[in-house]
Every structure is written in structure tokens, then in C-alpha cells.
C-alpha positions in Angstrom: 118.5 116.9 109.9 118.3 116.2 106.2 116.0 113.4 105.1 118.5 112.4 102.4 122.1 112.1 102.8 124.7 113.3 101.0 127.1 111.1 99.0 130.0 113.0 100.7 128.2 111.6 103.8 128.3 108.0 102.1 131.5 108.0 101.1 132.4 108.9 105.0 130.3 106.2 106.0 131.9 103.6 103.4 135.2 104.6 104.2 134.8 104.5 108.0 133.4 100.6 107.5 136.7 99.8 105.3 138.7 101.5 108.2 136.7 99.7 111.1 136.2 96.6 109.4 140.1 96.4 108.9 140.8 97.0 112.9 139.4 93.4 113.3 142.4 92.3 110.8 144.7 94.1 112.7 143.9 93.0 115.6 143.7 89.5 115.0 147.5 90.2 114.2 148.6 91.8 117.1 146.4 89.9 119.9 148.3 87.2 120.5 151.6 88.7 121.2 150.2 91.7 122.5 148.0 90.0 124.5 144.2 91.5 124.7 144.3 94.4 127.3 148.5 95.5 125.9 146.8 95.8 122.4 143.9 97.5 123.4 145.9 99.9 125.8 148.9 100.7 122.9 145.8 101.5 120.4 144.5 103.6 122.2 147.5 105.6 123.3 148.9 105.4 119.8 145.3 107.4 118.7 145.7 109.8 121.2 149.7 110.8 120.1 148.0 111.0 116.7 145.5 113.3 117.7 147.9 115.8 119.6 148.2 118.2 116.9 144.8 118.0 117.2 145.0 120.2 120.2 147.1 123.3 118.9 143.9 125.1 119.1 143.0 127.1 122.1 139.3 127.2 120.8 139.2 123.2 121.3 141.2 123.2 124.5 138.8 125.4 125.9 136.0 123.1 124.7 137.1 119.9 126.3 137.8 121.6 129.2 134.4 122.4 129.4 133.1 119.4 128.3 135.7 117.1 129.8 133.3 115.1 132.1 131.3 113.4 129.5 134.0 113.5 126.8 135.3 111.0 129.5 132.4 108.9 130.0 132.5 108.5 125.8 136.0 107.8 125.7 135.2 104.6 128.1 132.1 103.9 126.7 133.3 104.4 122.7 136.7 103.4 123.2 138.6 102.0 126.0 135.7 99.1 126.7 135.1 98.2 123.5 139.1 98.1 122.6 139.7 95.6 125.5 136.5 93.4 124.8 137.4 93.0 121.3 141.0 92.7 121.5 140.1 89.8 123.3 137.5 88.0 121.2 140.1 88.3 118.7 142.5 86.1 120.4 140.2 82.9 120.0 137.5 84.2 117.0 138.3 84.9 113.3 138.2 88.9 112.0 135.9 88.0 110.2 133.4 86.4 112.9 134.3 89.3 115.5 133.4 92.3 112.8 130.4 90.4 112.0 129.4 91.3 116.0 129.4 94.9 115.3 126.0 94.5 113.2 124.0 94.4 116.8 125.3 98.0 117.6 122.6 100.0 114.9 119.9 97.6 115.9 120.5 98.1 119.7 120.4 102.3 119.2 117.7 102.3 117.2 115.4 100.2 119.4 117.1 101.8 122.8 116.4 105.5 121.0 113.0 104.3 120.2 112.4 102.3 123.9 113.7 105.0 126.1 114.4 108.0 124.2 111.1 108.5 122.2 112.9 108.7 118.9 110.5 107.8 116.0 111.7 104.8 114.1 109.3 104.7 110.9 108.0 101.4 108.9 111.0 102.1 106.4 113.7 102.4 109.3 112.6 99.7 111.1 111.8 97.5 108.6 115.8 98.3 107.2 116.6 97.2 110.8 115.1 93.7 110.3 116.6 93.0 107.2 119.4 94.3 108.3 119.5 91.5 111.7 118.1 89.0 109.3 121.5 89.6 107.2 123.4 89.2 110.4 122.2 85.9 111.4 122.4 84.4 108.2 125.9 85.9 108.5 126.9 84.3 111.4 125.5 81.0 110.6 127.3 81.4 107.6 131.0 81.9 109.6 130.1 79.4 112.9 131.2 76.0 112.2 132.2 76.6 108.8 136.0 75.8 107.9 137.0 76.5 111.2 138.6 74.3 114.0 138.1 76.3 116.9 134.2 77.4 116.8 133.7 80.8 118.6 133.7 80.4 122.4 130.9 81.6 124.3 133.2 84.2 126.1 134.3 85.8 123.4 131.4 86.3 121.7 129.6 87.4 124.7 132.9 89.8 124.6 131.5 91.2 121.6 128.0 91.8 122.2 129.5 94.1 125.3 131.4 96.0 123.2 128.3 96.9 121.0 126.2 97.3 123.7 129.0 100.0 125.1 128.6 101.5 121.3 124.9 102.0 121.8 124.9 103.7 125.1 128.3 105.5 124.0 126.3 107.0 120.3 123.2 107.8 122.5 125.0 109.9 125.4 127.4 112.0 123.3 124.1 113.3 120.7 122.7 114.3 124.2 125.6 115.3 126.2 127.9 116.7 123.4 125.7 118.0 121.0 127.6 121.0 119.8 130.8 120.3 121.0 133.1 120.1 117.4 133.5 116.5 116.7 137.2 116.7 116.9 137.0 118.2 120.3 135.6 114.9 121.1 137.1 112.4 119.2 140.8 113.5 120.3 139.6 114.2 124.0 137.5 110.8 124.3 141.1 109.4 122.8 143.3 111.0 125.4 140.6 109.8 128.0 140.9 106.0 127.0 144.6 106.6 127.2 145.0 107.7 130.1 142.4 104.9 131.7 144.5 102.1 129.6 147.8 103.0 130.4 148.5 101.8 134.1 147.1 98.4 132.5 149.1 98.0 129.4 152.4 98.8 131.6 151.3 95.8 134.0 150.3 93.6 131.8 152.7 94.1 129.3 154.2 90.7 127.0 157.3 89.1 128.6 158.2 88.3 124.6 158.5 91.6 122.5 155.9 91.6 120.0 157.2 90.7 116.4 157.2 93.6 113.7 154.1 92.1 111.7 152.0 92.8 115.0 153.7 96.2 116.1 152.8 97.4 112.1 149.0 95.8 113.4 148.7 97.9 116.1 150.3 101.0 114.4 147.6 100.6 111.4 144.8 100.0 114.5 145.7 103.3 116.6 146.3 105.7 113.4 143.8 104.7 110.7 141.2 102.8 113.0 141.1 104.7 115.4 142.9 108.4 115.2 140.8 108.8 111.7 137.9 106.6 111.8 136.5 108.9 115.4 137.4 111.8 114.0 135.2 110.6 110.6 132.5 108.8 113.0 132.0 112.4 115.3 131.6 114.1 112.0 129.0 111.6 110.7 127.1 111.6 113.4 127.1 115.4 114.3 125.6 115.4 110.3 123.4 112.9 110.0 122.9 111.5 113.9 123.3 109.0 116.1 120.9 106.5 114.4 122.2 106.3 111.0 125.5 106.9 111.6 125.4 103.9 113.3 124.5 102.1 110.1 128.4 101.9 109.6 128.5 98.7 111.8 125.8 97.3 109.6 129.2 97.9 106.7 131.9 96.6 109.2 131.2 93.0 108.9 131.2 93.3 105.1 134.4 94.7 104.9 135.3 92.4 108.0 134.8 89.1 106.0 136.1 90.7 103.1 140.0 92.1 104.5 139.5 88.3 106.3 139.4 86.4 103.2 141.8 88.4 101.3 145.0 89.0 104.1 143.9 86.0 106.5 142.6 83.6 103.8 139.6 83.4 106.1 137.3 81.1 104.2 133.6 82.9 103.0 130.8 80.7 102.5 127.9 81.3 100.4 125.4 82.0 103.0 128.6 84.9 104.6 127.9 86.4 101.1 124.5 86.4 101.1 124.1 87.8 104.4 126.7 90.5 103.5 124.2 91.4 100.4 121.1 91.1 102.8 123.2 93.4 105.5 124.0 96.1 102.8 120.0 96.7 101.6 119.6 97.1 105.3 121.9 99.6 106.0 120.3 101.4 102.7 116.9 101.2 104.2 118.1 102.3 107.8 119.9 105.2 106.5 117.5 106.7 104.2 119.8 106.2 101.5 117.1 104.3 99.5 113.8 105.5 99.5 110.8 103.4 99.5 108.0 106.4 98.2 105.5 106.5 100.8 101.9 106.5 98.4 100.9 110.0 97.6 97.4 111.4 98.0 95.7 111.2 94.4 96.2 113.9 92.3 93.6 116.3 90.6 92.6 114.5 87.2 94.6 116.9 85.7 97.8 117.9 87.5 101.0 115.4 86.9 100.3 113.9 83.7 103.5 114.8 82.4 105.2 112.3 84.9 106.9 109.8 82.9 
């Protein structure tokens, strides 16, 4: 694994937080005539008719074949829970609140990686992991309470967490079950999976009203770019640059959350949302390695480096 990362890799890992960080927009728009488990169910199949042309290839048909039992597993674990959890926080909490949840997930797979797995976690890491929570909480007592009637019920919130906590277990089994399976392989085939679990729900729990076109356009946006794109970009990520800082992209969700908030949803920001958003990003810069704090270097001979400006 490299010890720095490419900016082709940060761009993916930008992009994927603009992508993700905009399926808590949509899905405030489509959750309430969709209703949670519809929304989440249509997603999810919508990804999966994306991905179909995905599966021309004998080569990856062959793979999930192979591979189909824990493709499965991170299809429910990666997708379908999370989908339904958060498609109903976003019924009662703003975009902006909800993507701000998805900041626990990095924290929770580094310290699970370091807890169970023995995966190091040095003073740089870790100490980007504090910041990083410190940025959260200041984030969320900058959203709770402020400018909003309804505060954020304790369900949905605690609908949240789940989803995350789903996310950490999800990033953790596929880099030790799936390592080497093409990250499209899995993406399309943990898609199909979530699908196929989702669909006998979403037919019986359908909406008596027919959604409106500004929510059918939500969950179009959610299933193709959110979703169809974003997991094939995440798989990618992580099969370049692993689980742990791949996962620094929900640090960047809440960031873009607040910001596709305020701009389509007029969602208001406060001063401490944007200084948690700034204390969030030097986290994710730290966690990811894409700063480097130089570790002190054994002195030199008297003579050697004096050139160095």
C-alpha cells in the first residue's frame, strides 16, 4: 500500500463525498412520498439496472459467482441496511444533520481495525481521527437546535448511527473476504444483492399517492449517481488505498452534506457547522496520510544535508 496517495486517488475521494453527500439531498426529497423502505428499495434497484451492463463480461460473472456469498453479506451490510436506516432519518432530520452522521463510520473502522483486527493506527492517524470526531461534534452542536423546529428525534438519529455502524463492519469484511475480487465485480453484485433483498418490501409497502416528479428525479439522481457510481468509485478506492482511509470519505460527506443543504434546501449553516466542517477536513487530511506531519529524523553527520534549504 502506498504511504502517499495519489491526487487521482483524492480527486476520487472528493468526488465520491460530493456524490454521497448529495444522496442525503435527494433523499430528503423523495422520503416523504416515497416513504423510507419504497425509497430505499427503488435506489437500490434503480443501481442495480444501472450496473447491468456491468455484467456483459463473462470474466466478472464468473467472479461473483464465485464470490457470491459474501458479495451478499456486503450488499446488506453496505447497502440495503444502510439505504432503509437513512431513508428514514431523512423523513424527520435535515440533509444536512443526517450526512453529518456519516463522520462516525472512519472513526468506528479505524478503532474496530485497531480493537479486533490488529491494524496499526499511528500517533498521526489517530490523532487525525480525534480531530476529525472533535469536528463532528462541534458539527452537530452546530446543526441541533439551530434554526430548526423539529430537533432530531432520538430514533432517527439512532437510525443513523446503525447505518455507520453497518458501514464499518461492511468496509472491514469485504478487505478480508473480497480482497482480489475486481471492485466492479463487487459493487454491481453487492447492488443486485440489495435488490433483490429490497424488492418484495418496496412492492408491499409501496405509496397509495404516486410520488411527484421532483421526488422520482430524487430517487433517479440517488440510484445512478449515489449509488451505481459512487460503489463502483468507493470499491476502487478502497481496493487502492484500503479500508481505513477510504473510509475518510464520510469524514467529506457531511461537508458536502451541509453544503448541497444550504444551497438546494436553504438549510440554514451556523458558524460553529462551518467550523466543524474546517476542523472535519484537517482530519480527514491527517487520517488519510494526505498531510504529512515529518516524524523527527535521526541527526545527521555534521556534514551531510547542509544544502537543505
Amino acid at each position: 500500500m502506498h504511504t502517499h496517495m495519489k491526487k487521482s486517488d483524492l480527486a476520487a475521494l472528493l468526488l465520491l463525498g460530493a456524490l454521497w453527500g448529495a444522496s442525503f439531498l435527494f433523499m430528503r426529497m423523495g422520503a416523504d412520498q416515497f416513504g423510507s423502505m419504497a425509497l430505499a428499495g427503488m435506489r437500490a434497484i434503480g443501481a442495480a439496472l444501472c450496473s447491468l451492463p456491468l455484467l456483459a463480461s463473462r470474466p466478472r460473472m464468473a467472479e461473483m459467482r464465485a464470490h457470491w456469498r459474501p458479495i451478499a453479506v456486503v450488499g446488506i451490510a453496505n447497502s440495503a441496511l444502510p439505504f432503509v436506516l437513512f431513508s428514514y432519518a431523512a423523513q424527520s432530520l435535515p440533509a444536512g444533520v443526517s450526512a453529518i452522521s456519516d463522520a462516525i463510520a472512519p472513526l468506528l473502522v479505524a478503532l474496530s481495525g485497531w480493537l479486533w483486527f490488529g491494524e496499526r493506527l499511528d500517533a498521526i492517524r489517530a490523532s487525525g481521527l480525534v480531530i476529525g470526531l472533535t469536528g463532528v461534534v462541534w458539527l452537530v452542536a452546530g446543526t441541533v437546535g439551530f434554526g430548526h423546529s423539529h430537533a432530531p428525534t432520538g430514533w432517527a438519529m439512532a437510525a443513523c448511527v446503525g447505518a455507520n455502524v453497518c458501514y464499518a463492519f461492511g468496509a472491514h469484511y469485504s478487505q478480508r473476504r473480497l480482497r482480489g475480487v475486481a471492485p466492479l465485480s463487487v459493487a454491481t453484485g453487492s447492488q443486485l444483492a440489495a435488490a433483490a433483498l429490497l424488492l418484495p418490501f418496496t412492492l408491499w409497502m409501496w405509496p397509495a399517492r404516486t410520488p411527484g416528479v421532483q421526488a422520482w428525479l430524487a430517487m433517479f439522481g440517488l440510484a445512478a449517481a449515489c449509488t451505481s457510481l459512487a460503489y463502483v468509485l468507493f470499491y476502487r478506492l478502497m481496493a487502492r488505498i484500503g479500508a481505513t482511509r477510504s473510509m475518510a470519505v464520510l469524514y467529506l460527506i457531511p461537508v458536502f452534506g451541509v453544503l448541497w443543504g444550504l444551497l438546494f434546501l436553504h438549510e440554514p449553516v451556523t458558524l460553529a457547522m462551518a467550523g466543524g466542517c474546517t476542523v472535519i477536513l484537517l482530519g480527514v487530511a491527517l487520517t488519510t496520510g494526505f498531510l504529512h506531519l515529518r516524524a523527527p529524523r535521526p541527526p545527521l553527520p555534521e556534514n551531510a544535508g547542509m544544502e537543505q534549504g
